[in-house]
N, C-alpha and C positions, 0 to 999 in steps of 0.2 A: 751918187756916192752912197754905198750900203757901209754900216757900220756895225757889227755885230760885237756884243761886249757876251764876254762869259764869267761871271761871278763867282769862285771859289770858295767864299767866305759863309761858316753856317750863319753867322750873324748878320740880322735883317740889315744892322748900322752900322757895318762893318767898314774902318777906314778905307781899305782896297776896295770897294763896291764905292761909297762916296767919291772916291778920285775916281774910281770908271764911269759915273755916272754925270759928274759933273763934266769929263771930256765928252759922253753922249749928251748934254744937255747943250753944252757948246754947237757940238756938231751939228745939233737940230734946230740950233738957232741958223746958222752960218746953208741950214738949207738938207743936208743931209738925213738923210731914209737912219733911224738906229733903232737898235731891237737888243733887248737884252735876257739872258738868260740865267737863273739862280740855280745854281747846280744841287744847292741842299733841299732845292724843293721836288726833283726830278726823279723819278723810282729808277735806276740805270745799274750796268754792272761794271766792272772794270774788264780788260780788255782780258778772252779767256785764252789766250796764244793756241786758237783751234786753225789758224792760216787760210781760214778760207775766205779772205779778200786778198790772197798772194795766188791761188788755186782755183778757185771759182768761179767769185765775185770780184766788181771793182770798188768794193765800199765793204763796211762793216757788216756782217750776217745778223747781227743782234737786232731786235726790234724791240728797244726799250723805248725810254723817254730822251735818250741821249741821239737818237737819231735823226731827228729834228734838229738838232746841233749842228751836229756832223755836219748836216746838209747846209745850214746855214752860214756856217763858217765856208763851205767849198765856195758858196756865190757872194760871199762880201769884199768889198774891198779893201778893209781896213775891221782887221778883228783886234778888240780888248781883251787882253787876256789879266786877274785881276785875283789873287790870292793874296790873305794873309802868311806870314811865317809861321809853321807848328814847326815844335822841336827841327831847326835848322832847315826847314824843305816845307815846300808849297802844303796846300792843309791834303788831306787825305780826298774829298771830293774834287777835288783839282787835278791831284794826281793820275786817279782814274777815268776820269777826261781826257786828260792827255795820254796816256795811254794806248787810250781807244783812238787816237788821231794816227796811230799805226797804217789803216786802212790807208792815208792817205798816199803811203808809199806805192806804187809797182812791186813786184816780185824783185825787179831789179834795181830795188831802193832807189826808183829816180821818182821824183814827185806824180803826183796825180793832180796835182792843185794849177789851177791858171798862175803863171808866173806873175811879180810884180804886186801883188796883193803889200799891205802896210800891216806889222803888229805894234801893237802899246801893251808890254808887261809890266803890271804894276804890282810890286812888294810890297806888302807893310811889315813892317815888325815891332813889336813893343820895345826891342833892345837898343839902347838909345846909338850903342856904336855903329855907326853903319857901315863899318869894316867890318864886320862882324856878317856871315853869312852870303858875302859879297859874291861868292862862288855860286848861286842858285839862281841868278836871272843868266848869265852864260849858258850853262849848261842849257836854257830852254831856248835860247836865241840859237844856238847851235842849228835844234831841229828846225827852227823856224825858217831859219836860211835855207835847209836844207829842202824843205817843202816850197821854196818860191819866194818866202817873205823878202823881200828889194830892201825897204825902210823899216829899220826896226826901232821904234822909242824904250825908252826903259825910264817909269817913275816909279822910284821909291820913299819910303816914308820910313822914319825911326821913331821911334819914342812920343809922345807918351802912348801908352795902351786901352787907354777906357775907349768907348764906342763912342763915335762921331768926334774924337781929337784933332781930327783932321782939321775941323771946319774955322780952328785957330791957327793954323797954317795956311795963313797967305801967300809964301813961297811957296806951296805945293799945289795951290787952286790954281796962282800962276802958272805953274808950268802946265798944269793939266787944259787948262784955258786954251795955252799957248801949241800945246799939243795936236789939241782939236783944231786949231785952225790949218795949223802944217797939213791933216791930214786932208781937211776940204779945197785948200787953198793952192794945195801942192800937187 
């Protein structure tokens, strides 16, 4: 079982990175391969809509630091996908990640990705209602089914906001725990 988490968050302590990481530290307990990626640390572009993984290529033409990504989400089993909330929508380094997962499509928008793979998107937001912005982990499950993802989890977090709040959230260690096992176990 390969586990790939992708980091969105610029902050080193950022609660979305803590719950991704405690589901990778589960997983590594329970036996599981996990690797994770900090996207604010990565030199990358967002995706420049030039088509030539629709016309060319079967992957992405850019040769940044995000291409190592790319590649590593194609061969994992089970990807973290793991962003804080900026004004209403994933943070800006997230978004351009995802983006660039474009590639992952055919010309004839059917996947490129092995069927069957598992994602975990995890939200955080400092705004304690968590009706509130409820529309932006959909909208990314969308693609993700659409790329092959079979089992999709979704942990989110609301309130409070300072760095590492998480870690007084026992319900949400829980579920992240609980998570990681699904994904080794299942």
């Amino acid at each position: 079982m390969k586990i790939v988490a992708v980091l969105g968050s610029p902050r080193s302590k950022s609660n979305s990175s803590a719950l991704a990481r405690t589901i990778l530290d589960r997983a590594g307990a329970l036996g599981a391969e996990t690797h994770e990626f900090v996207l604010n640390k990565l030199d990358f572009k967002g995706c420049q809509a030039c088509e030539t993984c629709k016309t060319k290529l079967d992957h992405c033409v850019l040769k940044d630091d995000l291409a190592p990504v790319l590649e590593a989400v194609k061969g994992a089993d089970a990807v973290i996908l793991a962003s804080p909330n900026y004004f209403g929508e994933v943070s800006g380094q997230f978004k351009s990640f995802f983006d660039r997962t474009y590639s992952y499509l055919n010309p004839n928008f059917s996947s490129r990705l092995e069927p069957g793979k598992t994602s975990v998107f995890i939200f955080a937001q400092g705004q304690t209602d968590v009706s509130l912005y409820a529309d932006v982990p959909p909208r990314y499950e969308m693609w993700l089914k659409r790329y092959g993802f079979g089992r999709n989890f979704l942990l989110r977090m609301n309130g409070p906001r300072p760095e590492d709040s998480v870690s007084k959230r026992t319900d949400l260690i829980a579920q992240a725990e609980e998570i990681a096992e699904k994904l080794v176990t299942s």
